[in-house]
N, CA, C and O atoms as a GROMACS GRO file, in nm:
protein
  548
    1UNK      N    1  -0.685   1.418   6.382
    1UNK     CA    2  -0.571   1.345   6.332
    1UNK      C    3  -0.612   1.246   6.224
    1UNK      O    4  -0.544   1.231   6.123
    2UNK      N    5  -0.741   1.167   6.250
    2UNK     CA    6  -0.784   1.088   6.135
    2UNK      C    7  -0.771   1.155   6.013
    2UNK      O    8  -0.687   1.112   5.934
    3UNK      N    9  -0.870   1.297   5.966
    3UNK     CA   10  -0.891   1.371   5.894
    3UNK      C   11  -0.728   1.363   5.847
    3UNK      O   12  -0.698   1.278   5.763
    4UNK      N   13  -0.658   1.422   5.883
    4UNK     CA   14  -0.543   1.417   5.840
    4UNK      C   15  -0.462   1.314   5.783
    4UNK      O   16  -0.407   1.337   5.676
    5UNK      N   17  -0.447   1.214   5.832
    5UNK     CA   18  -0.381   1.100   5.803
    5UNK      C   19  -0.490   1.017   5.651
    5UNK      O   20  -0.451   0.948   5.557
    6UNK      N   21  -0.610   1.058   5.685
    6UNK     CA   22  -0.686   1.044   5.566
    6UNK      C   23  -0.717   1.100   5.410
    6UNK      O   24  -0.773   1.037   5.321
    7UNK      N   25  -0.656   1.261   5.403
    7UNK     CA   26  -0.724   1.379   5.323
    7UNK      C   27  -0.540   1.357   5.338
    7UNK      O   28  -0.505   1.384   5.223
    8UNK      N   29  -0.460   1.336   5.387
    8UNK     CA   30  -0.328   1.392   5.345
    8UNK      C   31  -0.287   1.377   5.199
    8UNK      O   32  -0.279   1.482   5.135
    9UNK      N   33  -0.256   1.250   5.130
    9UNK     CA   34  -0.254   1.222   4.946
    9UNK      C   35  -0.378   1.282   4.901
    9UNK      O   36  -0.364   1.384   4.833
   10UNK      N   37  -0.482   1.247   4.920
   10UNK     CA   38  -0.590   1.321   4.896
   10UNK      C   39  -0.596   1.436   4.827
   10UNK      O   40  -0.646   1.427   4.715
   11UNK      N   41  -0.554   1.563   4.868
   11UNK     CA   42  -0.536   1.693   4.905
   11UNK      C   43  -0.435   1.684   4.748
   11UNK      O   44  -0.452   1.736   4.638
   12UNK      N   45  -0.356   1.616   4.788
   12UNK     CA   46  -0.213   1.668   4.597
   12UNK      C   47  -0.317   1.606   4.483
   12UNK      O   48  -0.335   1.676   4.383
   13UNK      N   49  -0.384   1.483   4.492
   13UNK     CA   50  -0.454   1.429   4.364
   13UNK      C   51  -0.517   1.507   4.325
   13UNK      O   52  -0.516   1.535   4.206
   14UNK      N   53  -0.627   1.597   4.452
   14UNK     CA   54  -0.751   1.664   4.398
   14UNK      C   55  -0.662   1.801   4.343
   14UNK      O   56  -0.714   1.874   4.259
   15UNK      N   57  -0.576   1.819   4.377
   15UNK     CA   58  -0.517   1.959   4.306
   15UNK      C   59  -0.465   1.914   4.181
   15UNK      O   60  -0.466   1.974   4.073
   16UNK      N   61  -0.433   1.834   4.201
   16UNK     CA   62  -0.392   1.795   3.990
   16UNK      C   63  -0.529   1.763   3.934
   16UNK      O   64  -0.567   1.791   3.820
   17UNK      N   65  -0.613   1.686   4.049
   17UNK     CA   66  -0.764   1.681   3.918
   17UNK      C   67  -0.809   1.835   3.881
   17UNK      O   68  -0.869   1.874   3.781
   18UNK      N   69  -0.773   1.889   3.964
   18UNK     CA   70  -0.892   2.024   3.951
   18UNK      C   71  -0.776   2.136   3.859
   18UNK      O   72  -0.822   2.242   3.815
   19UNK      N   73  -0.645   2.105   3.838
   19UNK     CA   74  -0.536   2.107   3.737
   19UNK      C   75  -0.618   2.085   3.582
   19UNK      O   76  -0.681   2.160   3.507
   20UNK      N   77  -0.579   1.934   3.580
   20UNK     CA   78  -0.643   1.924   3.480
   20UNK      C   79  -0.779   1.944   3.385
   20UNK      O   80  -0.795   1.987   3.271
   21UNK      N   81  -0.886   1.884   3.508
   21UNK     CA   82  -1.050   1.971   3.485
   21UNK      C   83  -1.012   2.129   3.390
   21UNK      O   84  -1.051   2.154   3.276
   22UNK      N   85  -0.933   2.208   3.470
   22UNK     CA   86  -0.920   2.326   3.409
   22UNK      C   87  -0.887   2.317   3.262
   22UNK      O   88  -0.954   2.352   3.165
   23UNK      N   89  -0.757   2.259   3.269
   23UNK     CA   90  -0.637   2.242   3.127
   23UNK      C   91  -0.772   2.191   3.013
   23UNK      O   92  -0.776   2.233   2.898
   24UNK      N   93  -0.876   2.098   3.069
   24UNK     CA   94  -0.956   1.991   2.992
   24UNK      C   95  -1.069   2.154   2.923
   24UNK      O   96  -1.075   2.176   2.802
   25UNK      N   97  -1.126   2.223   3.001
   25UNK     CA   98  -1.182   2.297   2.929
   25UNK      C   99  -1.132   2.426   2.884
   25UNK      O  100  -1.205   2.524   2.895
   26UNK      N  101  -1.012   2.437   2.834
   26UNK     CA  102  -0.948   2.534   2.750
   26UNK      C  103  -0.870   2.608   2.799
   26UNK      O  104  -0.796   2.687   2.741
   27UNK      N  105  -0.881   2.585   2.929
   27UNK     CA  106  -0.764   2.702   2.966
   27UNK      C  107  -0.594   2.621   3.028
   27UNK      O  108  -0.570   2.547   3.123
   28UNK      N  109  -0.499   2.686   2.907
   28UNK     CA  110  -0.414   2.593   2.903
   28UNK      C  111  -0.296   2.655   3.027
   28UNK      O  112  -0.187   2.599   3.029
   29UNK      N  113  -0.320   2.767   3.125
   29UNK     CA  114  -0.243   2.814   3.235
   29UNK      C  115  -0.298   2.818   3.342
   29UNK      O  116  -0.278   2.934   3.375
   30UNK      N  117  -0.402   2.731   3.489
   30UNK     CA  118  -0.479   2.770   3.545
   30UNK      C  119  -0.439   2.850   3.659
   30UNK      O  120  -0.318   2.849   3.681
   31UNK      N  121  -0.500   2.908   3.726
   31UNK     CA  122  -0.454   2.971   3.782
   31UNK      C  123  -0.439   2.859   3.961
   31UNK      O  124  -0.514   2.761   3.970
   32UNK      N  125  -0.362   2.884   4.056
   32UNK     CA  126  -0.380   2.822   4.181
   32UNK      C  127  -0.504   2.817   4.220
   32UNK      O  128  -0.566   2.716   4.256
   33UNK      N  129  -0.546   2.933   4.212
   33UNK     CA  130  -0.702   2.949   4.276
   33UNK      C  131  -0.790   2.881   4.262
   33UNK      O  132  -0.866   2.832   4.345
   34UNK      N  133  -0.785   2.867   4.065
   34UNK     CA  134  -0.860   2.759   3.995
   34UNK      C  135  -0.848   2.650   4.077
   34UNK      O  136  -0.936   2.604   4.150
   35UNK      N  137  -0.702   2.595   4.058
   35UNK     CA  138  -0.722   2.441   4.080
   35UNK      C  139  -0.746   2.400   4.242
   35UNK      O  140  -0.778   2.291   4.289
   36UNK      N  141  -0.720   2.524   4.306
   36UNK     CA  142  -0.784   2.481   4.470
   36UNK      C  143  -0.934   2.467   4.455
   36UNK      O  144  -0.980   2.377   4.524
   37UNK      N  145  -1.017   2.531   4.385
   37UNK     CA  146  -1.122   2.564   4.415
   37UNK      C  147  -1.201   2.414   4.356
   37UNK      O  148  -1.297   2.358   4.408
   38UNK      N  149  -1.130   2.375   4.238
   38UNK     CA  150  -1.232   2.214   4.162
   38UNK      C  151  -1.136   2.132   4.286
   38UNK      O  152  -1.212   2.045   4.332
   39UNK      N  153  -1.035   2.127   4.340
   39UNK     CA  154  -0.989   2.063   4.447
   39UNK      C  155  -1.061   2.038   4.558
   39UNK      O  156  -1.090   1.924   4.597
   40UNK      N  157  -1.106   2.190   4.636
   40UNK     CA  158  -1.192   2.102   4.725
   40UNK      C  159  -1.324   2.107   4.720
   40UNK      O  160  -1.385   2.097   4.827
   41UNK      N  161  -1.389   2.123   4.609
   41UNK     CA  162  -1.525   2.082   4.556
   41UNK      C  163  -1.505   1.917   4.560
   41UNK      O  164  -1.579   1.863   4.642
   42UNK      N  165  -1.427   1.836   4.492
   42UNK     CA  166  -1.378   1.731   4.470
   42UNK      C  167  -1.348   1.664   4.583
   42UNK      O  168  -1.372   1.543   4.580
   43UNK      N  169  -1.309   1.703   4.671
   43UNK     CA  170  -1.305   1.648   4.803
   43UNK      C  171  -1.393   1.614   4.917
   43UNK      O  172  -1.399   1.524   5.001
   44UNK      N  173  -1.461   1.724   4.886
   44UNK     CA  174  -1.613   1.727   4.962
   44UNK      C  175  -1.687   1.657   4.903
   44UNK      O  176  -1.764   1.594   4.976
   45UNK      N  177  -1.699   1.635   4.764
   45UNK     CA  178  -1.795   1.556   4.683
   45UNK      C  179  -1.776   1.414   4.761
   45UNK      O  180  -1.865   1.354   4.822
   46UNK      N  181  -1.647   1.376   4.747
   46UNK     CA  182  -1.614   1.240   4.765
   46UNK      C  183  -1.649   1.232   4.945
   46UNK      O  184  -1.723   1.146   4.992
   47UNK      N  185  -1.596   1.314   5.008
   47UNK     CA  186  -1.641   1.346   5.181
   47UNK      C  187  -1.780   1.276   5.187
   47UNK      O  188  -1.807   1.160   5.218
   48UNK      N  189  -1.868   1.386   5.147
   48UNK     CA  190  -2.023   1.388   5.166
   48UNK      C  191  -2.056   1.257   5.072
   48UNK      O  192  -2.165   1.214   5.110
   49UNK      N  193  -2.027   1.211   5.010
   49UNK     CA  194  -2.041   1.061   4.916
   49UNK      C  195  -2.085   0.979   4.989
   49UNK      O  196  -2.194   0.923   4.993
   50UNK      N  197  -1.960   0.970   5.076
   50UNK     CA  198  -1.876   0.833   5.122
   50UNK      C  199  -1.937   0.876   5.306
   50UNK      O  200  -1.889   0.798   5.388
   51UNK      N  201  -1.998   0.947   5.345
   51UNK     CA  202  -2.067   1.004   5.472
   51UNK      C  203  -2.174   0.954   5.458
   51UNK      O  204  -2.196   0.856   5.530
   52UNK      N  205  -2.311   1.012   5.337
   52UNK     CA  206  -2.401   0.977   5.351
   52UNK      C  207  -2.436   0.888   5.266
   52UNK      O  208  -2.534   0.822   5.300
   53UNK      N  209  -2.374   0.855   5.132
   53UNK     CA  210  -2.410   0.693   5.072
   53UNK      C  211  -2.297   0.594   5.059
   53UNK      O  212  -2.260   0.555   4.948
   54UNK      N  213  -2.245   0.555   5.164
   54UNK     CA  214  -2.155   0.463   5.132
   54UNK      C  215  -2.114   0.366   5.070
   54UNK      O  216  -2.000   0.321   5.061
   55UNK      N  217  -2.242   0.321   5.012
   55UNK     CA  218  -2.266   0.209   4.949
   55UNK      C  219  -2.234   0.256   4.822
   55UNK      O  220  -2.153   0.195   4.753
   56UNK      N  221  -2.302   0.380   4.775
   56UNK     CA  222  -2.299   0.458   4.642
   56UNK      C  223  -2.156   0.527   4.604
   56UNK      O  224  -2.124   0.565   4.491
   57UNK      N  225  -2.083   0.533   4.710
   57UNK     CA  226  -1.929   0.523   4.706
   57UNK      C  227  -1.861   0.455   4.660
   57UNK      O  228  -1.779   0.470   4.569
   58UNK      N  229  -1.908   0.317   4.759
   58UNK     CA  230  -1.832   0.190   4.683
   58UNK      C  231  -1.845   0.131   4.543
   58UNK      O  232  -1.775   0.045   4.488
   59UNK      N  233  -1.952   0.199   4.499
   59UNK     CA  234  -2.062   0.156   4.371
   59UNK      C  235  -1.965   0.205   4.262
   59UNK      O  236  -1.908   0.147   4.169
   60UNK      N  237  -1.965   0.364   4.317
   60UNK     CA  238  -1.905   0.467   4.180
   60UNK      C  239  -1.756   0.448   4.166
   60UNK      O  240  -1.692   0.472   4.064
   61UNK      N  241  -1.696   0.392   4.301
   61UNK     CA  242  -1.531   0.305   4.268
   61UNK      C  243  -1.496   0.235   4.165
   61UNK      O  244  -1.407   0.246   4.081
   62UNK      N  245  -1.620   0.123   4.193
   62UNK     CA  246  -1.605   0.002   4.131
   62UNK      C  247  -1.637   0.047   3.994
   62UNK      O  248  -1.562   0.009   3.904
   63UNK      N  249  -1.738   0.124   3.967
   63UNK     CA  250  -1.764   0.164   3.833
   63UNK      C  251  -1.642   0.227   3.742
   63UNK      O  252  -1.615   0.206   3.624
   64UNK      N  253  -1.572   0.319   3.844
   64UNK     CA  254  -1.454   0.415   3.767
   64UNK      C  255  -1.334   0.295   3.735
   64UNK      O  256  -1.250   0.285   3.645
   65UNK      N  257  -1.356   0.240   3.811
   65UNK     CA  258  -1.282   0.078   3.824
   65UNK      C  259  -1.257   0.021   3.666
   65UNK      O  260  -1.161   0.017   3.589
   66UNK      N  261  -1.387  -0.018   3.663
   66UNK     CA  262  -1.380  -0.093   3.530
   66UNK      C  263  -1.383  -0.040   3.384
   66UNK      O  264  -1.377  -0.099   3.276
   67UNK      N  265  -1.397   0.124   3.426
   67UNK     CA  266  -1.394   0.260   3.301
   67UNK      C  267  -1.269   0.228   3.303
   67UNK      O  268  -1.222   0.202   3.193
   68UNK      N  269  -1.170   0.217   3.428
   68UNK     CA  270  -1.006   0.238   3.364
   68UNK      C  271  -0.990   0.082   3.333
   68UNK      O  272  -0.878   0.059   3.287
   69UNK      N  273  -1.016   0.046   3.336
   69UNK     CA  274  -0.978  -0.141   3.276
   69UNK      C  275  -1.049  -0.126   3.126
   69UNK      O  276  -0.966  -0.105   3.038
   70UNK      N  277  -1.160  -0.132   3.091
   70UNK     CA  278  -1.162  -0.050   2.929
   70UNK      C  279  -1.124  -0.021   2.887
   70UNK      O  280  -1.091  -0.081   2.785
   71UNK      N  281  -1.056   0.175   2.926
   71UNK     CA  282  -0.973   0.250   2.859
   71UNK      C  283  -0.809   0.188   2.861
   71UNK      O  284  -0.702   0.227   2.813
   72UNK      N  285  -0.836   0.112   2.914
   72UNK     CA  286  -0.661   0.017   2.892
   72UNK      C  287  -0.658  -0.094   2.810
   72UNK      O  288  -0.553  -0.158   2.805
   73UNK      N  289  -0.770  -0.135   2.736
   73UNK     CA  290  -0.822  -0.242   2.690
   73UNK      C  291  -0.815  -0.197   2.554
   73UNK      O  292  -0.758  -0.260   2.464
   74UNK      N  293  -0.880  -0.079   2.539
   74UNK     CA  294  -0.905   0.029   2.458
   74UNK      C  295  -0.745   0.096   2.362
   74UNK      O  296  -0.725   0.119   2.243
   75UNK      N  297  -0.682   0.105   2.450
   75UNK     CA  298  -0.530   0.106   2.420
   75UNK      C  299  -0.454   0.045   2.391
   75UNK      O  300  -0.349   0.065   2.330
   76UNK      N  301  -0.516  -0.073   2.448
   76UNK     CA  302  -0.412  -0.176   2.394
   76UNK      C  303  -0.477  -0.240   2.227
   76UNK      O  304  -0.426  -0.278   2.122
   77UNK      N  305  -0.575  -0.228   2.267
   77UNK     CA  306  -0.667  -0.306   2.115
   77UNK      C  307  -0.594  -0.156   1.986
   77UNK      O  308  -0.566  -0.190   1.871
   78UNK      N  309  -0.580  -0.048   2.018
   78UNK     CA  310  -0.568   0.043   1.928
   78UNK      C  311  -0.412   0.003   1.901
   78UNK      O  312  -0.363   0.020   1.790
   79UNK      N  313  -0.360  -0.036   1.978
   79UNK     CA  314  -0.145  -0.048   1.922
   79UNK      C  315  -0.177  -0.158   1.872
   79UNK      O  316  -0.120  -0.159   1.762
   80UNK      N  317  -0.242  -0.265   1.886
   80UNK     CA  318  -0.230  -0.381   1.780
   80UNK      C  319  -0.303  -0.350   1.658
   80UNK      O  320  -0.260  -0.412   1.560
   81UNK      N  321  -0.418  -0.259   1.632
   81UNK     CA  322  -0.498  -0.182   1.517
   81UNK      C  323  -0.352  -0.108   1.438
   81UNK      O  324  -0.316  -0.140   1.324
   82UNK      N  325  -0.283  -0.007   1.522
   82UNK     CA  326  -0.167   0.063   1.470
   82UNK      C  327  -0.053  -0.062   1.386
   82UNK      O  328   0.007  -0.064   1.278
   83UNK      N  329  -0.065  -0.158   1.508
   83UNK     CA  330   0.063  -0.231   1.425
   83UNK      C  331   0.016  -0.289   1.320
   83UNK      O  332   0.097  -0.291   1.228
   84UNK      N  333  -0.134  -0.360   1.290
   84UNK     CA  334  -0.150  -0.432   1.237
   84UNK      C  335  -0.196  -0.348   1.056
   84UNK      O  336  -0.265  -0.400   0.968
   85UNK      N  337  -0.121  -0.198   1.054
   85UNK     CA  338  -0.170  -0.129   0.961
   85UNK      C  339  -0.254  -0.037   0.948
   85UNK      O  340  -0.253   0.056   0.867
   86UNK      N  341  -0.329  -0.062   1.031
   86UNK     CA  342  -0.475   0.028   1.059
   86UNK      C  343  -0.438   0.202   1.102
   86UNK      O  344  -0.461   0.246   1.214
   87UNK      N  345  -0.384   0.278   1.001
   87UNK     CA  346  -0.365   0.375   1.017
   87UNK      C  347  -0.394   0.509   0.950
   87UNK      O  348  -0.369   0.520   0.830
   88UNK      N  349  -0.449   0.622   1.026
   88UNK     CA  350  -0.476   0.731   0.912
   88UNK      C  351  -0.334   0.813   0.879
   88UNK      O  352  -0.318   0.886   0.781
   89UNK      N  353  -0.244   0.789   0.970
   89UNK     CA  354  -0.091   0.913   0.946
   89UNK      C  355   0.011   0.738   0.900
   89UNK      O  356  -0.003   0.616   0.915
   90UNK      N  357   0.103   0.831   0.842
   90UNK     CA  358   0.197   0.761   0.756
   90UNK      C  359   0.270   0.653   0.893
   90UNK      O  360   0.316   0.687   1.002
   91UNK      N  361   0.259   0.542   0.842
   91UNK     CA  362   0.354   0.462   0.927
   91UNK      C  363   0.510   0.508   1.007
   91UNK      O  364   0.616   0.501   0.945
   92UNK      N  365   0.506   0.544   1.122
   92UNK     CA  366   0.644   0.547   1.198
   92UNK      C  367   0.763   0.463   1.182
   92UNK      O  368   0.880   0.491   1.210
   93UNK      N  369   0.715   0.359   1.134
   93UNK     CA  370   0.836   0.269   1.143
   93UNK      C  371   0.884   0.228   1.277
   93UNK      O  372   0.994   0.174   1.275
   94UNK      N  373   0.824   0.241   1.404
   94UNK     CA  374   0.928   0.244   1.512
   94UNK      C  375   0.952   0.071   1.529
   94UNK      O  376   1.062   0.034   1.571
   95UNK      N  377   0.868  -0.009   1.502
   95UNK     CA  378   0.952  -0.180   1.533
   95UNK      C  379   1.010  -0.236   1.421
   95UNK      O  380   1.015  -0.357   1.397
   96UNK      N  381   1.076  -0.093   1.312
   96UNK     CA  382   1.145  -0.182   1.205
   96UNK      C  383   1.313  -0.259   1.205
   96UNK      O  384   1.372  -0.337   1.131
   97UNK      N  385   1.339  -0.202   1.306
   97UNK     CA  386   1.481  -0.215   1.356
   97UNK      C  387   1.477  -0.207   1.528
   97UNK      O  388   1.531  -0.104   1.570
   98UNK      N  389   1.434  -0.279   1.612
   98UNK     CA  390   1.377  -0.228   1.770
   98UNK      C  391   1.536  -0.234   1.862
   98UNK      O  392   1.543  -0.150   1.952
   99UNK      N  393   1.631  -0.306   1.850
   99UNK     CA  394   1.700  -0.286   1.915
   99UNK      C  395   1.820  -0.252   1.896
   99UNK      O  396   1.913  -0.267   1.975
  100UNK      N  397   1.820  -0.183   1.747
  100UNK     CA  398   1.947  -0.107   1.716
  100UNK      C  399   1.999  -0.015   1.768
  100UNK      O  400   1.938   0.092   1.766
  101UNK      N  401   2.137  -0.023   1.836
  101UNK     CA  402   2.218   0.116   1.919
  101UNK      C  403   2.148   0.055   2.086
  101UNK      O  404   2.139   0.143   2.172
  102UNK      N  405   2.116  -0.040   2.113
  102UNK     CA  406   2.070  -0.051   2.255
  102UNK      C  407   2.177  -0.025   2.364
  102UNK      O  408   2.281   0.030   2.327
  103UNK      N  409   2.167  -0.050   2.459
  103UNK     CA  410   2.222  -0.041   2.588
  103UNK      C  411   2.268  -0.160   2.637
  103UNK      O  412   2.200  -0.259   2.614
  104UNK      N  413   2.386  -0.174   2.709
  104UNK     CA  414   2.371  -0.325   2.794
  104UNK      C  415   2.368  -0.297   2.941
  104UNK      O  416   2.371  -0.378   3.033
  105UNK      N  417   2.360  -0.138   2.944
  105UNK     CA  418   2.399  -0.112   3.080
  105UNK      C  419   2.284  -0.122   3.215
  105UNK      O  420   2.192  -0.041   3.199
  106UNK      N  421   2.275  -0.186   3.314
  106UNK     CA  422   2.178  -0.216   3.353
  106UNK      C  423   2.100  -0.091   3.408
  106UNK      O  424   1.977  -0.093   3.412
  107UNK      N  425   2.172   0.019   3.449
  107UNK     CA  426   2.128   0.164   3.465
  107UNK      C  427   1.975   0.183   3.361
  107UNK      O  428   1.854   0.191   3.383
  108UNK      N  429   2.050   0.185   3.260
  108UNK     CA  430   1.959   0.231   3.202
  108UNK      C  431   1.800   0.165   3.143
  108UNK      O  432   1.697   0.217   3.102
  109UNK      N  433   1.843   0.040   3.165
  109UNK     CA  434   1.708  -0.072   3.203
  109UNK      C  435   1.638  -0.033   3.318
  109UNK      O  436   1.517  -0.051   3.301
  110UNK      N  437   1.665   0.014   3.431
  110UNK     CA  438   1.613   0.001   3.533
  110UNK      C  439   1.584   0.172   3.552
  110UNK      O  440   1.500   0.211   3.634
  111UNK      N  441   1.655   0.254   3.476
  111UNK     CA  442   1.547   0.447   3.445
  111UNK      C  443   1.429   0.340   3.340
  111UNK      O  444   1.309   0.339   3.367
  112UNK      N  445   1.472   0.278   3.254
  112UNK     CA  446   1.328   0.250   3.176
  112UNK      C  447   1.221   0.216   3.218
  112UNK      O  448   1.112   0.240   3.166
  113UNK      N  449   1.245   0.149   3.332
  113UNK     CA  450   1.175   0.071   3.422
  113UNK      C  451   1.061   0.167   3.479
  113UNK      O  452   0.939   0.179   3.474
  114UNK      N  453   1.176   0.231   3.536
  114UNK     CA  454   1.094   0.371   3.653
  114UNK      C  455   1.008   0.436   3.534
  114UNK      O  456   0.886   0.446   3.548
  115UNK      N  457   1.067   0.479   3.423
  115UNK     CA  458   0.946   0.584   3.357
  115UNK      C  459   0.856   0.472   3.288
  115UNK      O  460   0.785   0.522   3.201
  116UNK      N  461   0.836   0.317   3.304
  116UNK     CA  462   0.739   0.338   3.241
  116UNK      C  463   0.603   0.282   3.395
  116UNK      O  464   0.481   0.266   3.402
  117UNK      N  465   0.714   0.269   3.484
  117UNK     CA  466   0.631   0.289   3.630
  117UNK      C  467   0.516   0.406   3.654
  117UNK      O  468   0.394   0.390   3.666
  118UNK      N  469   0.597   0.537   3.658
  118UNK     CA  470   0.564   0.661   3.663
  118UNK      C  471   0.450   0.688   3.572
  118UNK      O  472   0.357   0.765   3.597
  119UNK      N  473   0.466   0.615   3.460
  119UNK     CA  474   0.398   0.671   3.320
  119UNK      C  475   0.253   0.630   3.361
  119UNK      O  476   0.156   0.696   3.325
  120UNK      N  477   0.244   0.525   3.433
  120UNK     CA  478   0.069   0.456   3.466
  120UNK      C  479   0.059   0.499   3.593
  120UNK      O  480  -0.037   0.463   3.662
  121UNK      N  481   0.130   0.558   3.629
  121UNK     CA  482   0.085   0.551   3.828
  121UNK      C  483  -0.012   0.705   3.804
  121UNK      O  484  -0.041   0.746   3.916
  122UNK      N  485  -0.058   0.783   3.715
  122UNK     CA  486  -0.107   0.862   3.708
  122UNK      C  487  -0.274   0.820   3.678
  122UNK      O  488  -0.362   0.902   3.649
  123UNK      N  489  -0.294   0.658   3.693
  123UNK     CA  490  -0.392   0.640   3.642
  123UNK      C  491  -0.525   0.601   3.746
  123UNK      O  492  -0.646   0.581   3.736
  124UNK      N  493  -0.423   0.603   3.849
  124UNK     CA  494  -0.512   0.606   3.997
  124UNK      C  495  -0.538   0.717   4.044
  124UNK      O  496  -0.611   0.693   4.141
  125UNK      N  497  -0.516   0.878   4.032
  125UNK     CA  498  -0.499   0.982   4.053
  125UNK      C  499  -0.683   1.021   4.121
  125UNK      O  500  -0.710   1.048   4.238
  126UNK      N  501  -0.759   1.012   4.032
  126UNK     CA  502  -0.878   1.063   4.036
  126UNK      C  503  -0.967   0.929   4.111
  126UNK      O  504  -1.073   0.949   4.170
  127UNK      N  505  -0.913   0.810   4.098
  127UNK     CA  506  -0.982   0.726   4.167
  127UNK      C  507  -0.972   0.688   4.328
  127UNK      O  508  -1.040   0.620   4.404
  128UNK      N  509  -0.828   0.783   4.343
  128UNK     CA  510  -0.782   0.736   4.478
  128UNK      C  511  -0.840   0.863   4.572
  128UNK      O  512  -0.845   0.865   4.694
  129UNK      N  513  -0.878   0.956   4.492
  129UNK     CA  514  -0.949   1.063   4.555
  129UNK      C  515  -1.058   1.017   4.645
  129UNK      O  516  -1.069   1.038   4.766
  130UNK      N  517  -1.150   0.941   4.554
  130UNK     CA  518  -1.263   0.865   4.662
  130UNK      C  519  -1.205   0.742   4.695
  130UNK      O  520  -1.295   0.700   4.768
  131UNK      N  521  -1.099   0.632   4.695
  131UNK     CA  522  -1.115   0.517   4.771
  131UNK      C  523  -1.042   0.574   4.922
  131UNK      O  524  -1.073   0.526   5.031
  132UNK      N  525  -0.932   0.694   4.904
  132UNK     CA  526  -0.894   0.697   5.039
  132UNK      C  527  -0.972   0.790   5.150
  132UNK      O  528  -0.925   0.840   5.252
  133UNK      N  529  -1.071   0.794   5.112
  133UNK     CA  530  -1.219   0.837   5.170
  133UNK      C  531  -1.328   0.778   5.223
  133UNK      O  532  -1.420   0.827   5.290
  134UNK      N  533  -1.302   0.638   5.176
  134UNK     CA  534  -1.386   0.558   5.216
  134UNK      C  535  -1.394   0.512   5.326
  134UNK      O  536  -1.298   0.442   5.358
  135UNK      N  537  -1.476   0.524   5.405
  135UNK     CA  538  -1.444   0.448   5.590
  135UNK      C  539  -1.454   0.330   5.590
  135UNK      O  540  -1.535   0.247   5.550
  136UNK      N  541  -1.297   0.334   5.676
  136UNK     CA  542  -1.272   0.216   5.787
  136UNK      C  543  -1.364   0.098   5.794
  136UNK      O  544  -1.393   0.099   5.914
  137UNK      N  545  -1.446  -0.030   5.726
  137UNK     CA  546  -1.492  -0.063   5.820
  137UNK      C  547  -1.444  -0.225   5.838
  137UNK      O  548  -1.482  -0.290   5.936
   0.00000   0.00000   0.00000
């Protein structure tokens, strides 16, 4: 029952990592098989990790940790590069007019809300693979 209540989210992340892994080296349709198979390679990795180096578990968290605090750092430093001109494709224009034709309706503030919820919650995907692996202590 542990196993279960533990590997249950588990189990959907590692099938979208082992999704993507695929999509990442060229193949843009994978097959199920594919993505079960980098799935529970990925699972076991993190299993046997977090079994016999726990410490080296907690290590490679913290590490993937601060890779995604970078790459968000990284993103954000590049939209102020974009705004501030720094561009190789022709300017968009998108904050030349920002709230023309808006909404007042609160509906639709609060779908904005959700997608831009949704839009980052994909960014724990591969990290939550190993923290909800980590034992109890």
């Amino acid at each position: 029952m542990v196993v279960i209540v533990c590997l249950e989210s588990s189990g959907a992340n590692c099938i979208a990592f082992g999704k993507f892994i695929v999509m990442a080296v060229g193949n843009p349709d994978p097959s199920p098989w594919e993505q079960r198979g980098i799935a529970l390679g990925a699972i076991t990795f993190a299993c046997l990790i977090h079994a016999i180096f726990p410490k080296t578990g907690t290590w490679l968290i913290n590490i993937l940790g601060v890779f995604k605090i970078v790459l968000l750092l990284l993103i954000i430093c590049a939209g102020f590069a974009a705004l501030a001109g720094h561009l190789k494709v022709p300017p968009p224009n998108n904050f030349s007019n920002v709230f023309a034709n808006s909404s007042v309706s609160a509906y639709n503030y609060i779908e904005a809300a959700n997608s831009i919820i949704f839009t980052y919650s994909g960014w724990q995907g591969a990290n939550y693979v190993l923290r909800s692996v980590t034992p109890l202590i």
